[in-house]
C-alpha positions in Angstrom: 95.8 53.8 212.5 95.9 54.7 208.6 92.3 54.5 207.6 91.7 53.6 203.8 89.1 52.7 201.2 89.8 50.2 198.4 88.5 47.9 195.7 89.7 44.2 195.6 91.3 43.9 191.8 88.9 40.7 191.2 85.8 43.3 192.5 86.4 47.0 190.9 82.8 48.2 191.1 82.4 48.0 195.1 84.3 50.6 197.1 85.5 49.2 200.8 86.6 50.9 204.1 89.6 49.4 205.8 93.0 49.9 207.6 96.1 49.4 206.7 98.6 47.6 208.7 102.0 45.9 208.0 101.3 45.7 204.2 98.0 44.2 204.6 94.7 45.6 204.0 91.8 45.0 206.6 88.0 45.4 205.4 85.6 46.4 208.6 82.4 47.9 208.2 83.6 50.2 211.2 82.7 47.7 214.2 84.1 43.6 212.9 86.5 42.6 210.6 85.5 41.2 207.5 88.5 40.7 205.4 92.5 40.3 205.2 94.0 41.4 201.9 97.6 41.4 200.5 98.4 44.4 198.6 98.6 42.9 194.9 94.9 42.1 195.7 93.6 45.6 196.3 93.7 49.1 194.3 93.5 51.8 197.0 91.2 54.9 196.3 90.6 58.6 198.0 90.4 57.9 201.4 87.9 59.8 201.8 84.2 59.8 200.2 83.4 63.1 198.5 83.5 65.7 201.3 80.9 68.4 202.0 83.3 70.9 201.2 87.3 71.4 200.8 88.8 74.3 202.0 92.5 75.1 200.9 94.6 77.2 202.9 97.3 79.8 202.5 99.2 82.3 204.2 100.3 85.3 203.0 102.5 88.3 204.8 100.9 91.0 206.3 101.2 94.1 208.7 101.2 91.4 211.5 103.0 88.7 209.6 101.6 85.6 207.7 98.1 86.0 207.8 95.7 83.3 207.1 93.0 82.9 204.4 91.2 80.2 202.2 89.6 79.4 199.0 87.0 76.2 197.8 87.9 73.5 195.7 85.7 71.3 193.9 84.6 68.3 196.1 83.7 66.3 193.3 86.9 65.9 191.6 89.3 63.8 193.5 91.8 61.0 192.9 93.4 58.5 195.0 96.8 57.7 195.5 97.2 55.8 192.0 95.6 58.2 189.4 96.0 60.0 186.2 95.8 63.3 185.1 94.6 64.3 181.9 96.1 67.6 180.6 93.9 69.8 179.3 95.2 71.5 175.6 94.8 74.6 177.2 98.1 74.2 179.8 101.4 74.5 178.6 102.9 75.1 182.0 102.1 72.6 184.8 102.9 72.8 187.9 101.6 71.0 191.2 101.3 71.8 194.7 102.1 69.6 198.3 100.0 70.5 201.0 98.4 68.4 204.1 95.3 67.6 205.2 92.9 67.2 207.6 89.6 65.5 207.8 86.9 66.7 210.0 85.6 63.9 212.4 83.1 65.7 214.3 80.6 68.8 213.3 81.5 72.1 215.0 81.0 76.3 214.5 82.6 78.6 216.8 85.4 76.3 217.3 88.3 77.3 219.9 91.6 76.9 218.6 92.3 75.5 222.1 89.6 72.4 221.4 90.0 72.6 218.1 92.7 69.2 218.0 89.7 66.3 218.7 87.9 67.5 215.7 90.3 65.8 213.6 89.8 62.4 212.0 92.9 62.1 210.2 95.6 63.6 208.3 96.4 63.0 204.7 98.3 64.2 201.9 96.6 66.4 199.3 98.4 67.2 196.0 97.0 69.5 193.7 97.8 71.2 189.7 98.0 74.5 188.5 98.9 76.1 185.2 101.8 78.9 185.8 100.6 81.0 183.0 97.2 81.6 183.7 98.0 81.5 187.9 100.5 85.0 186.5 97.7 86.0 184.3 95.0 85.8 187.7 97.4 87.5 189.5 98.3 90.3 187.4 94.2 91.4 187.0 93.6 91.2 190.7 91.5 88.1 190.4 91.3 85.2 192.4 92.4 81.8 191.6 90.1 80.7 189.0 91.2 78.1 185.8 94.1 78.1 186.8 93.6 75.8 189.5 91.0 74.1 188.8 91.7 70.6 188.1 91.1 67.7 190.4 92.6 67.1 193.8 94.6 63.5 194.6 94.3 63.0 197.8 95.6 59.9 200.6 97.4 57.8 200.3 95.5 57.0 203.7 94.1 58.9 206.5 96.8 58.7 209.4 94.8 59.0 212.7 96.7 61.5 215.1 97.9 59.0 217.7 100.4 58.2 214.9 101.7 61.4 214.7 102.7 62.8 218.1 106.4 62.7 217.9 105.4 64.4 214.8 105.1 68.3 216.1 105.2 70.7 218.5 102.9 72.3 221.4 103.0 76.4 221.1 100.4 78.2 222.6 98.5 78.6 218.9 98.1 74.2 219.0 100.8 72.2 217.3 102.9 72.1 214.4 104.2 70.0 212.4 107.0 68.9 210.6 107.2 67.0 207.5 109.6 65.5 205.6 108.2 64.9 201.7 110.3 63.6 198.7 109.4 64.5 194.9 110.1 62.1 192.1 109.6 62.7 188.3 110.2 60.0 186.3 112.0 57.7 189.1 114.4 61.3 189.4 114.6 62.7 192.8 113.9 66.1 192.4 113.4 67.6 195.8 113.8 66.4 199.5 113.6 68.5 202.6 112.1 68.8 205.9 108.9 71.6 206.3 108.0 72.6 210.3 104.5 74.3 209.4 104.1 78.3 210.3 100.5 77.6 211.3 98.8 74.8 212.8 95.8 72.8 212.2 93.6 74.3 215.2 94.3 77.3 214.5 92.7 77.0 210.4 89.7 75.2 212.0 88.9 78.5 213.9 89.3 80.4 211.2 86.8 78.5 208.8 84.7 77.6 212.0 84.1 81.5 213.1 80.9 82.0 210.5 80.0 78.6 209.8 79.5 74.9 210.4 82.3 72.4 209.9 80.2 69.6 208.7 82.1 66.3 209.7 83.9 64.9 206.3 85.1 67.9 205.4 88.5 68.2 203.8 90.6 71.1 205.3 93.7 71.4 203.8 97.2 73.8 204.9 99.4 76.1 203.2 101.5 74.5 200.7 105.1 72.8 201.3 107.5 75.0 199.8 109.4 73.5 196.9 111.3 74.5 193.8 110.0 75.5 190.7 110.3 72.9 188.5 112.4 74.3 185.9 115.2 75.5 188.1 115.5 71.9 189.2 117.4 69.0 187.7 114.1 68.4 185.6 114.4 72.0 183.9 111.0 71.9 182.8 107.4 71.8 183.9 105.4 68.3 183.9 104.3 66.8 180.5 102.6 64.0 178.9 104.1 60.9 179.8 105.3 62.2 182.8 105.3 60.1 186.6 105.3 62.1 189.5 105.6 60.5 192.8 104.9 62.8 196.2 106.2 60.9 199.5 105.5 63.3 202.5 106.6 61.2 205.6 104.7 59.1 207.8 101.5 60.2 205.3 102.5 58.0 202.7 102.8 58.1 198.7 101.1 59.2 196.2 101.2 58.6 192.1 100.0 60.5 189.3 100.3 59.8 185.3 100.3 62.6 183.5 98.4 61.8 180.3 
């Protein structure tokens, strides 16, 4: 299933839950139906309400290879698959980042890696900014990410349930991984398309942030980022800008749109 929320064009002010299903949108209140919408009737949003917490993941190398770690982002600032970004005067040099998603179904601490998998909901795409200059300028002092990633997180375009996704990985004895395949647009300019087999799976990340703590269920976990160029050594041979359209397609997640204003 890919799980959604929405408002109906005629309707903006009330958010609805819903699936999508051959290019229809169906309301529920999570046990009956209780509508059937064509897509030029509906604008979809996050598909997600605002989450206890997100956690974003990366991996960096180590004595014993890629080791695991994480960071928060701000739950409160999120953007659905059609949204605009405003670019603060401050950034000269933006840049994004693909990574996916999962949202936590159930509550859990201590998690196993090994019964780790029915804790997840769904799976979505999470797309995120950062300004190159002050990410080098972090780095270089030894701090943590800090401005330069803070902007808001756009997130969906749906949450895929994992039944839709099992021809999607593979079982190792650390849970599954999976492989992606995600095309970048700028402008209506294909700037990138490639396949990503992730290095670390799911279960194994909801361990890690599990081990200390409570996973609260609606909380946004997201993986290390899809590798990509840098956008000025592609075909683009700069970094986003005002005006700009980019369009993130990871496959079977769905699309995602930003303005950049």
């Amino acid at each position: 299933m890919k799980l959604c929320r929405f408002v109906l064009q005629s309707d903006p002010s009330v958010p609805r839950s819903g699936l999508f299903f051959e290019d229809n949108v169906y309301e529920t209140d999570g046990v009956k139906a209780l509508g059937i919408y064509s897509l030029d009737k509906v604008r979809f949003l996050a598909p997600l309400r605002q989450p206890p917490t997100v956690r974003i993941f990366d991996a960096s190398e180590g004595r014993n290879g890629h080791a695991l770690h994480y960071h928060y982002a701000n739950p409160t600032r999120m953007g659905g698959p059609m949204s605009e970004f405003d670019v603060p005067p401050f950034i000269r040099n933006l840049e994004f980042t693909v990574r996916v998603g999962v949202v936590m179904k159930d509550a859990g601490a201590e998690i196993d890696a090994s019964e780790a998998f029915p804790f997840i909901l769904g799976f979505a795409t999470v797309l995120g900014f950062q300004c190159t200059e002050h990410l080098v300028q972090e780095v270089r002092q030894g701090l943590h990410w800090g401005r330069s990633r803070d902007f808001p997180l756009v997130v969906g375009p749906f949450l895929t349930t994992p039944e839709e996704l099992e021809d999607k990985h593979r079982a190792t004895s650390d849970g599954r991984l999976f492989e992606w395949g995600y095309t970048l647009r700028v402008n209506g300019e294909e700037i990138a398309h490639q396949k990503v087999t992730m290095e670390h799976s799911f279960e194994s990340m909801l361990a890690y942030a599990s081990a200390g703590t409570e996973l609260q269920v609606g909380d946004l976990i997201a993986g290390p980022e899809l590798p990509r160029p840098a956008l000025p050594s592609t075909t683009l041979k700069r970094y986003l800008q005002p005006g700009d359209t980019l369009q993130v397609g990871v496959e079977p997640l769905g699309l995602l749109t930003v303005k950049i204003v």
